[in-house]
C-alpha positions as CSV (number, residue, x, y, z in Angstrom):
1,X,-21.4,3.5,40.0
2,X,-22.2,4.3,36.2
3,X,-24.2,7.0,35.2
4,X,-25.4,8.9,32.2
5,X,-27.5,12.1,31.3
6,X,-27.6,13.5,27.6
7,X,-29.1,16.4,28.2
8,X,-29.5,19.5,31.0
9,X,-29.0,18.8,34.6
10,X,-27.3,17.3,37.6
11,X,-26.6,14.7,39.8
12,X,-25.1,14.7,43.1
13,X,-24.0,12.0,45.9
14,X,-23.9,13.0,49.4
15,X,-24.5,11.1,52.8
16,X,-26.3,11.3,56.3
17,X,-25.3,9.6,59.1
18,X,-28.4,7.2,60.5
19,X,-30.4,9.2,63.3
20,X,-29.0,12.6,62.0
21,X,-31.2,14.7,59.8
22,X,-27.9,16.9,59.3
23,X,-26.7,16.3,55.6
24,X,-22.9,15.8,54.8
25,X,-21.0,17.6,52.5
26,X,-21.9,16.5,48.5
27,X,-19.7,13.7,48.0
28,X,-19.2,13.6,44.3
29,X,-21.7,16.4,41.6
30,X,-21.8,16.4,37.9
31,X,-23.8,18.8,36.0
32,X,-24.6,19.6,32.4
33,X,-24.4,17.2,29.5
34,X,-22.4,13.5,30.7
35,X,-22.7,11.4,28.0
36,X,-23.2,10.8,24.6
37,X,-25.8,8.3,24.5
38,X,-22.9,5.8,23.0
39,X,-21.9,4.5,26.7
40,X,-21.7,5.2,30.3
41,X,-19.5,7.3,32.6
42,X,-17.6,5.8,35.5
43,X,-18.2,7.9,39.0
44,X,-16.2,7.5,42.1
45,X,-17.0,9.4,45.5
46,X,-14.6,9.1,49.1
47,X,-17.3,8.5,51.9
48,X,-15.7,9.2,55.1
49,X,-16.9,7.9,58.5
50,X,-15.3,6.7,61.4
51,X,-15.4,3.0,62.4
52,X,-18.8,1.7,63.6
53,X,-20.5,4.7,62.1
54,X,-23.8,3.9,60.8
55,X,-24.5,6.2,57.2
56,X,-27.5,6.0,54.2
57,X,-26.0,7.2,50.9
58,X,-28.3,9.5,49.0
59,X,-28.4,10.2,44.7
60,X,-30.4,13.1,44.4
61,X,-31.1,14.1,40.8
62,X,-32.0,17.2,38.8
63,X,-33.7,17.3,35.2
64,X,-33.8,20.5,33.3
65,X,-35.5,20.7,29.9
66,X,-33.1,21.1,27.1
67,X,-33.2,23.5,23.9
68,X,-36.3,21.5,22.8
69,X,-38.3,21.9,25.8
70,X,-37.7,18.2,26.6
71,X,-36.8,17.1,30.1
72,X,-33.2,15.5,29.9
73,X,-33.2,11.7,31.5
74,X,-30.3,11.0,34.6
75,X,-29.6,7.2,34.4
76,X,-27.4,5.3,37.2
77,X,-26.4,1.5,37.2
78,X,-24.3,-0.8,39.4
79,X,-23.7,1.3,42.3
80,X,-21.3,-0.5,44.8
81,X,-20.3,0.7,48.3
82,X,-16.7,-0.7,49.3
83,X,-14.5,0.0,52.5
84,X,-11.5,-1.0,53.8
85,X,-9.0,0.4,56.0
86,X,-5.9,2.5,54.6
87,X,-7.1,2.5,51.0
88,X,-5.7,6.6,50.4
89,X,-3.4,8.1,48.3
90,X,-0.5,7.6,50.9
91,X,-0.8,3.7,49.9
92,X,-0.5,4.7,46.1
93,X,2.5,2.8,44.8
94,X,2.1,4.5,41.2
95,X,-0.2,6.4,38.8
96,X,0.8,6.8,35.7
97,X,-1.4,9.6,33.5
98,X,1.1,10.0,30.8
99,X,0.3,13.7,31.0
100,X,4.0,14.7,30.9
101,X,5.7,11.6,29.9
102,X,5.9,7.6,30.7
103,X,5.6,8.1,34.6
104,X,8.3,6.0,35.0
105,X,6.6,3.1,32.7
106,X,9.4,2.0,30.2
107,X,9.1,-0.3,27.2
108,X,9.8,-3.7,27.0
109,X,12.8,-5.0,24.9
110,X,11.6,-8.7,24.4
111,X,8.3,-7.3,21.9
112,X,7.7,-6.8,18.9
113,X,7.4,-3.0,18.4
114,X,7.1,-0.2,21.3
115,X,3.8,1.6,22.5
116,X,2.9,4.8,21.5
117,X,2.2,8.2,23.2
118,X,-1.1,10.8,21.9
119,X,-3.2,13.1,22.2
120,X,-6.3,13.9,20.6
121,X,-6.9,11.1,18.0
122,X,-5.0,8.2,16.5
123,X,-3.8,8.4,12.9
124,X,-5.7,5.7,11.6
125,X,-9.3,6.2,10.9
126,X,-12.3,4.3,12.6
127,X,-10.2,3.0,15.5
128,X,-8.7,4.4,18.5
129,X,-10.0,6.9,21.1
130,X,-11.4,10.4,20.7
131,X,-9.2,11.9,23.2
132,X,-7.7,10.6,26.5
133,X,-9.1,9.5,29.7
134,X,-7.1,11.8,32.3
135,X,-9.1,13.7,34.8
136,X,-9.0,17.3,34.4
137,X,-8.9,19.9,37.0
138,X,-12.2,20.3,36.8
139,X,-12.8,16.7,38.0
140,X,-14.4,16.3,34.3
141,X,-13.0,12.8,31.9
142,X,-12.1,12.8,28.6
143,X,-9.8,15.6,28.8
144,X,-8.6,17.2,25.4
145,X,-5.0,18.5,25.0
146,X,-3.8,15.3,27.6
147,X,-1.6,12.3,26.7
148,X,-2.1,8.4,26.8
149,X,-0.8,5.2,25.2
150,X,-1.8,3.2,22.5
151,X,-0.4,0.7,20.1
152,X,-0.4,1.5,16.4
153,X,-1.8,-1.6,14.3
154,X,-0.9,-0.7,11.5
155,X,2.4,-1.3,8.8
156,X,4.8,-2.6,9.6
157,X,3.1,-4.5,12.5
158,X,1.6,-8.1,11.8
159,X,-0.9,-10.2,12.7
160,X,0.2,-11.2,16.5
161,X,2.9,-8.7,17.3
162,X,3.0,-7.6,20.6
163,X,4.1,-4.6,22.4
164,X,4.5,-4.5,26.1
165,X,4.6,-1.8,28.8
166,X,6.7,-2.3,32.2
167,X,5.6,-0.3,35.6
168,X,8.4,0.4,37.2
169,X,9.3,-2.0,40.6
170,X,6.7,-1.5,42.8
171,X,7.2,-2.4,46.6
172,X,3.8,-2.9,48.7
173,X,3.7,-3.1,52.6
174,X,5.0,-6.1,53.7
175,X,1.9,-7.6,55.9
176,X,0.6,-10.4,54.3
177,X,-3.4,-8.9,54.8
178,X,-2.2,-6.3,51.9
179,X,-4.4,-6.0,48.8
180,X,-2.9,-4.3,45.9
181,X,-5.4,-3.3,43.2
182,X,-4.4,-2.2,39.8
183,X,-6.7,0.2,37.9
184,X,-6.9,1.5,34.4
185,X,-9.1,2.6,31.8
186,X,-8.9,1.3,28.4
187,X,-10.2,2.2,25.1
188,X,-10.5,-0.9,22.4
189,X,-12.9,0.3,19.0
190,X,-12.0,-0.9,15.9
191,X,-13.2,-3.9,13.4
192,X,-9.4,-5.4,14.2
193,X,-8.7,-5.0,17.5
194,X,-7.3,-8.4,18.7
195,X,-5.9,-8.3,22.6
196,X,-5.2,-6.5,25.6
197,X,-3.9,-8.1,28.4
198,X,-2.6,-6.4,31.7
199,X,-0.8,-8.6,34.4
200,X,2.0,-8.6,37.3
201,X,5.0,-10.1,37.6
202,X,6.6,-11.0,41.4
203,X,10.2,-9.5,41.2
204,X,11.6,-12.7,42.8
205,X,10.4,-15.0,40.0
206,X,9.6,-12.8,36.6
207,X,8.3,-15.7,34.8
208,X,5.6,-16.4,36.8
209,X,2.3,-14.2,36.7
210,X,0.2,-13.3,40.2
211,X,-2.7,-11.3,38.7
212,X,-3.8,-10.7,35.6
213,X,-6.6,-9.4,33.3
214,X,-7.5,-9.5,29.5
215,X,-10.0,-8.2,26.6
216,X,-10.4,-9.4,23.3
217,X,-11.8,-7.7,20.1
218,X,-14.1,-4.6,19.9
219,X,-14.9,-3.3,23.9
220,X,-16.3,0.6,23.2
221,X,-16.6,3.2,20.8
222,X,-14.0,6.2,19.9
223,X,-15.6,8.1,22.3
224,X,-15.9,5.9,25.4
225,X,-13.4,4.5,27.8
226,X,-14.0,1.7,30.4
227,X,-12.2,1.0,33.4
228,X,-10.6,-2.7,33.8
229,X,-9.4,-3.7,37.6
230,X,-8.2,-6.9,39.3
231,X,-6.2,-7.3,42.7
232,X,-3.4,-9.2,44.0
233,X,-2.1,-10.4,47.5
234,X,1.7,-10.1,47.0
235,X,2.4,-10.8,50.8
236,X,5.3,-8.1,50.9
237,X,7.0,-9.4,47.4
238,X,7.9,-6.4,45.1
239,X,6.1,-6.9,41.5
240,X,6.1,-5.0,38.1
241,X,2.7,-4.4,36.0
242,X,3.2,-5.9,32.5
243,X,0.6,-3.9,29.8
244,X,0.5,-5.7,26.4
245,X,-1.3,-4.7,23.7
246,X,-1.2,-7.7,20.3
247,X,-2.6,-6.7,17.0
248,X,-4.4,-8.5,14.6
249,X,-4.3,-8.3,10.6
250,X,-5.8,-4.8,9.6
251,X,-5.4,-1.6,11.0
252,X,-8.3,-0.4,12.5
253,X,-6.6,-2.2,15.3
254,X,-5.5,0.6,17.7
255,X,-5.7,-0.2,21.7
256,X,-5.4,2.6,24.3
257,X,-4.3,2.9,27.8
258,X,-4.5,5.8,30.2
259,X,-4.4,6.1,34.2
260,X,-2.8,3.4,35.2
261,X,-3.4,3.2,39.4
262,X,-1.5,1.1,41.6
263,X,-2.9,1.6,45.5
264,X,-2.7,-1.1,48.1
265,X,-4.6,-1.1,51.4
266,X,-5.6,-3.2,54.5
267,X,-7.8,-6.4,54.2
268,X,-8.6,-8.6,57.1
269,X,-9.7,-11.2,54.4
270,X,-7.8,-12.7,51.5
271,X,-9.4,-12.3,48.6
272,X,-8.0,-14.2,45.4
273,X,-8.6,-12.1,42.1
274,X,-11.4,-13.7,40.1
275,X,-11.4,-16.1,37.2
276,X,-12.8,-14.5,34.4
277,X,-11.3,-17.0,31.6
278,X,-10.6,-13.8,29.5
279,X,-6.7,-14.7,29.8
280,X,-6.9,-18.3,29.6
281,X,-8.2,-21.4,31.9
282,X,-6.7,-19.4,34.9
283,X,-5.3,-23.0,36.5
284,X,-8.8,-24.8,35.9
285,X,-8.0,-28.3,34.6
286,X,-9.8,-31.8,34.3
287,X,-9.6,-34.0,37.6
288,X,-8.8,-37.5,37.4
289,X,-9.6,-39.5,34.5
290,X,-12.4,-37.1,34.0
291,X,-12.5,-35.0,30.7
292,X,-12.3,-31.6,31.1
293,X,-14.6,-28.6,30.3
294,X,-14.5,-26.6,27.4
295,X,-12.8,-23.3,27.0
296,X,-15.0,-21.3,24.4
297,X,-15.7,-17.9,23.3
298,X,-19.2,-17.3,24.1
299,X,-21.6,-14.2,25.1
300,X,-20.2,-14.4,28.6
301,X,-21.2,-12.8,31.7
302,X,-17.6,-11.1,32.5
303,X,-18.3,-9.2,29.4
304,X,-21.5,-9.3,28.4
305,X,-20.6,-9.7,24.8
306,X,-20.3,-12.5,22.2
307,X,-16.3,-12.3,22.2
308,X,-15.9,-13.3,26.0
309,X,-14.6,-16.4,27.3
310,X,-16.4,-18.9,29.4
311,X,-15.7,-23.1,30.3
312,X,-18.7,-25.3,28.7
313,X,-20.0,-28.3,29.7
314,X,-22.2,-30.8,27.5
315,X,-21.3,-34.3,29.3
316,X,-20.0,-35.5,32.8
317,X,-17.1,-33.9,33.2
318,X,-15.5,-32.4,35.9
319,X,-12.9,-29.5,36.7
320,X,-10.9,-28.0,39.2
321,X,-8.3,-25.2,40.4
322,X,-6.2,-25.2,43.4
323,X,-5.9,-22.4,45.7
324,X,-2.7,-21.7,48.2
325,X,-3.6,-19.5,51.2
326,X,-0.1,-17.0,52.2
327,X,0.5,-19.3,55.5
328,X,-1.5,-21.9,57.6
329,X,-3.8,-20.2,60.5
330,X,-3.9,-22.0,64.0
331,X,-8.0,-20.9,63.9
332,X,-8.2,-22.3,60.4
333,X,-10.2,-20.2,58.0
334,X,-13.8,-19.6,56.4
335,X,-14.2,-19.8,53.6
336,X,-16.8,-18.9,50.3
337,X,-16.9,-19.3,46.5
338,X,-19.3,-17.7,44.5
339,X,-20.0,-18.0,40.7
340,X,-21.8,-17.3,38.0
341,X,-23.3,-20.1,35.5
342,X,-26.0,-20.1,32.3
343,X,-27.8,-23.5,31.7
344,X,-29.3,-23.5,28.4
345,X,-32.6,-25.7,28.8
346,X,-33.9,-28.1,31.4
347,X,-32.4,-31.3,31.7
348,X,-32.2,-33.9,34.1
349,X,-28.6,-33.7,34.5
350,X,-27.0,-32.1,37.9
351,X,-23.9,-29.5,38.4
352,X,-22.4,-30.1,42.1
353,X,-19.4,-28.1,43.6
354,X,-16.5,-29.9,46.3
355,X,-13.7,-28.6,48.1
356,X,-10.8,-30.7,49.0
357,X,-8.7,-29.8,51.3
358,X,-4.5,-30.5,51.6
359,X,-2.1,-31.2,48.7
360,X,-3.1,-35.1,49.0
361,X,-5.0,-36.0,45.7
362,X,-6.2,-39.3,47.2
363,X,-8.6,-37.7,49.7
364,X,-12.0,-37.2,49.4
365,X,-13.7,-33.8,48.4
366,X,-16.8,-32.4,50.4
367,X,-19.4,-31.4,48.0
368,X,-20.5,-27.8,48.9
369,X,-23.1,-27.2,46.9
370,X,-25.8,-29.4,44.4
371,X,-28.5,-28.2,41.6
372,X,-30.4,-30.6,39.6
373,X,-31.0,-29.7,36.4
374,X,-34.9,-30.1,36.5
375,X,-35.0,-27.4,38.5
376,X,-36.8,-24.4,36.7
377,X,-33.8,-21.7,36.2
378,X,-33.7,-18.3,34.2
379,X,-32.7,-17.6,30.5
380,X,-29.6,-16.1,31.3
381,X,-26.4,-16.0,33.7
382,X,-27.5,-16.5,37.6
383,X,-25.1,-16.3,40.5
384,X,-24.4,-18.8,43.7
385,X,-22.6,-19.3,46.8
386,X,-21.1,-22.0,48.9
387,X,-18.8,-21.9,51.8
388,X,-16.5,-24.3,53.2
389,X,-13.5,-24.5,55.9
390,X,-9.9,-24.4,56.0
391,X,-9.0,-26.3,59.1
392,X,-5.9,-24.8,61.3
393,X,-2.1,-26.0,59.4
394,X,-3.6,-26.1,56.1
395,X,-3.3,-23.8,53.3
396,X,-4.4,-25.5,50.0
397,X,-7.3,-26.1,49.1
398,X,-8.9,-27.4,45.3
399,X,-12.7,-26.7,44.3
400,X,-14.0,-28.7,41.5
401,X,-17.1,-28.4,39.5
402,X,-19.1,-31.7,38.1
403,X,-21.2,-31.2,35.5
404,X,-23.6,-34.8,35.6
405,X,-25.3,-36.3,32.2
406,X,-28.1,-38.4,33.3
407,X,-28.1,-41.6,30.4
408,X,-31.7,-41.3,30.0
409,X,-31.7,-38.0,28.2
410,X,-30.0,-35.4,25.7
411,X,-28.4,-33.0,27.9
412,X,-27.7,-29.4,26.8
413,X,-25.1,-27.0,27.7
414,X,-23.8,-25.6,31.0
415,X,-21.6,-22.5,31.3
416,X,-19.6,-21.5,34.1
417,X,-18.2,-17.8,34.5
418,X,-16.4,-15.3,36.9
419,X,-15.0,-17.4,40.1
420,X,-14.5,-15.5,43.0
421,X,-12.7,-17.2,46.6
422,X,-12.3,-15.3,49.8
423,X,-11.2,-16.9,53.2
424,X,-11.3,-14.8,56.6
425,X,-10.8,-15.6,59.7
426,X,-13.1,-17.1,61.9
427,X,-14.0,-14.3,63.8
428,X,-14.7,-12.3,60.7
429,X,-17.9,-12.7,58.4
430,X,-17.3,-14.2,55.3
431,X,-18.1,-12.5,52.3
432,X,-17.7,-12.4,48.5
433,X,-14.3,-11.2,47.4
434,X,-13.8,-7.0,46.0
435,X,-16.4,-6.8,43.4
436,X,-15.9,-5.8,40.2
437,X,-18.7,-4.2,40.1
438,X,-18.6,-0.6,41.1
439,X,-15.0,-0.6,40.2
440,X,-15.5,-2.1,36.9
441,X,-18.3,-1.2,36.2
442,X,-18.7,0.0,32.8
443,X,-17.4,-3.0,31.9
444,X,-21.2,-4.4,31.6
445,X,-21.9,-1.8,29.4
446,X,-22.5,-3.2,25.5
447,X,-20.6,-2.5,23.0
448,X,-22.5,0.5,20.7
């Protein structure tokens, strides 16, 4: 969740089993002043319940009137309840605070120039963070006194150098139903800040990339840190994290890095890490003869600001990705995509969605999902869902999306946004892959 009070008073998380009136021990408690009115804080509680336990989670807030005699406000936003099995600090792999040195992160020797270590402020004015991000003792952010990285924009960098941070070689459980997720919080204010881009790298083949995330231009303010995740599935291969920070022509051009969390647990789905077009196309190409869709920067959803990325649409065009499950399943698989898309005015086009199954290119896709364009839809980004099957021996599978002009009419714009694939086994309910919100949540937040 994300939450924010400016003034006196407190908020607390705590939980009741369903049928007991008895109230748990207070999960997670701030009090006091939690924000300064330029962003949101990030808040994190453990729940722990045994398996099958039924449980209601409860936010119970307290307002206290400030110096003025004013009642101080207690906002929360995007709360999201997640649980798998094993996900505890005896699965952490690495977490690196920078408090007392690299935490065995090293710097690359293929860049441009080396990232830097701080506390307090940067030495350029108007960009970089206040302070860093590690939490204190206290269990309270934004800890003065503490260290974290950040890349110094300006001279002698140019335009486009990069600097790269290496994780040390990480090895996670070798079951193939293991979900690594890689956690941070960055800080990106300035009027020159250019990109940010974390990623990992399998061991066995360095070139190649299985997970990655990236930012571009302005994200916060000096004062506020948000917290980027993605996941990866390495099926028992050893991978490094790869933190790059590129600077752009001035600068107030100074990117920051702090906590960087490693911790893999259990799934009984596999969830593929979603395409948020930040980094690039993320393997979406045209089909056939087809042309393709349009990478643009655009007020995206992933974001929610004018510098995000997004595919467009303004004729029949389709696109696709392929998707390689870790080994066939004699059940087969189930399967669902969801995404998120923004239609700028009615038309009498249509956008349809098809699965095909197998490495065979000849074979006929299954359309999973169909929306005319006539049909009324909201001003803004809206979410759907399809699901498909895997059958038993198969592992591969490509979804395209057709966007559809019709000849009679001018057809606007279609944008499509945040892909997210899971398949389970049958005998397990399909659902959405991790979401991002909750653990990425501040994120959403605008940009002051």
């Amino acid at each position: 969740m994300v939450y924010c009070f400016s003034h006196a008073g407190s908020l607390s998380v705590f939980t009741r089993d369903v049928g007991d009136s008895t109230v748990h021990n207070t999960s997670w408690e701030r009090q006091g002043s939690q924000c300064t009115g330029t962003g949101w804080e990030f808040g994190h509680a453990k729940l722990h319940h045994g398996t099958g336990s039924r449980f209601r989670v409860f936010f119970k807030a307290k307002a206290t009137t400030n110096t003025t005699g004013r009642p101080g406000d207690i906002a929360i936003d995007d709360v999201a309840i997640n649980c798998c099995s094993g996900c505890t600090g005896s699965n952490r792999l690495s977490l690196a605070t920078f408090t007392s040195g690299l935490d065995g992160y090293t710097q690359s020797t293929t860049d441009d120039f080396d990232w830097s270590r701080s506390s307090g402020t940067t030495t350029s004015l108007y960009t970089g963070p206040e302070h860093d991000h590690t939490v204190g003792s206290m269990g309270c952010s934004n800890t003065k006194g503490s260290f974290y990285m950040f890349i110094e924009a300006s001279s002698p960098q140019l335009k486009d150098d990069a600097a790269s941070l290496l994780s040390p070689t990480l090895t996670p459980p070798a079951s193939s139903s293991t979900v690594c997720f890689v956690s941070f919080w960055y800080n990106m204010y300035g009027s020159a800040i250019n990109v940010l881009s974390v990623s990992t790298h399998p061991i066995s083949a360095s070139s190649s990339v299985s997970g990655q995330w990236c930012r571009h231009k302005q994200q916060t303010t000096n004062e506020v840190w948000k917290r980027g995740l993605f996941w990866i599935q390495p099926n028992g291969t050893s991978f490094r994290v790869n933190v790059t920070g590129v600077t752009d022509s001035q600068f107030q051009g100074d990117i920051a890095i702090d906590d960087i969390d490693v911790t893999c647990c259990a799934e009984s789905c596999h969830h593929f890490n979603r395409i948020t077009f930040e980094c690039d196309r993320e393997g979406f190409v045209a089909q056939s003869s087809a042309p393709s869709w349009e990478y643009v920067v655009t007020a995206d959803h992933t974001t929610g600001s004018a510098t995000g990325r997004a595919l467009k649409s303004t004729a029949t065009k389709t696109i696709g990705v392929q998707k390689v499950l870790p080994a066939p399943n004699r059940n087969g698989r189930k399967c669902a995509v969801s995404f998120y898309l923004w239609i700028t005015a009615v038309s009498d086009g249509a956008v349809t969605a098809s699965v095909r199954v197998g490495n065979d290119t000849s074979s006929r896709s299954a359309m999973i999902w169909s929306m005319n364009q006539s049909t009324s839809v909201a001003a803004d980004w809206f979410k759907e869902t399809a699901h498909f099957k895997v059958p038993a021996g198969n592992t591969a599978f490509t979804f395209t999306m057709t966007s559809v002009r019709d000849v009679n009419h001018t057809w606007t714009s279609v944008f499509l946004d945040d892909v997210d694939f899971t398949c389970c086994e049958p005998d397990v309910s399909t659902t959405t892959a991790p979401t991002t919100t909750g653990f990425d949540a501040p994120d959403t937040t605008k940009t002051s």
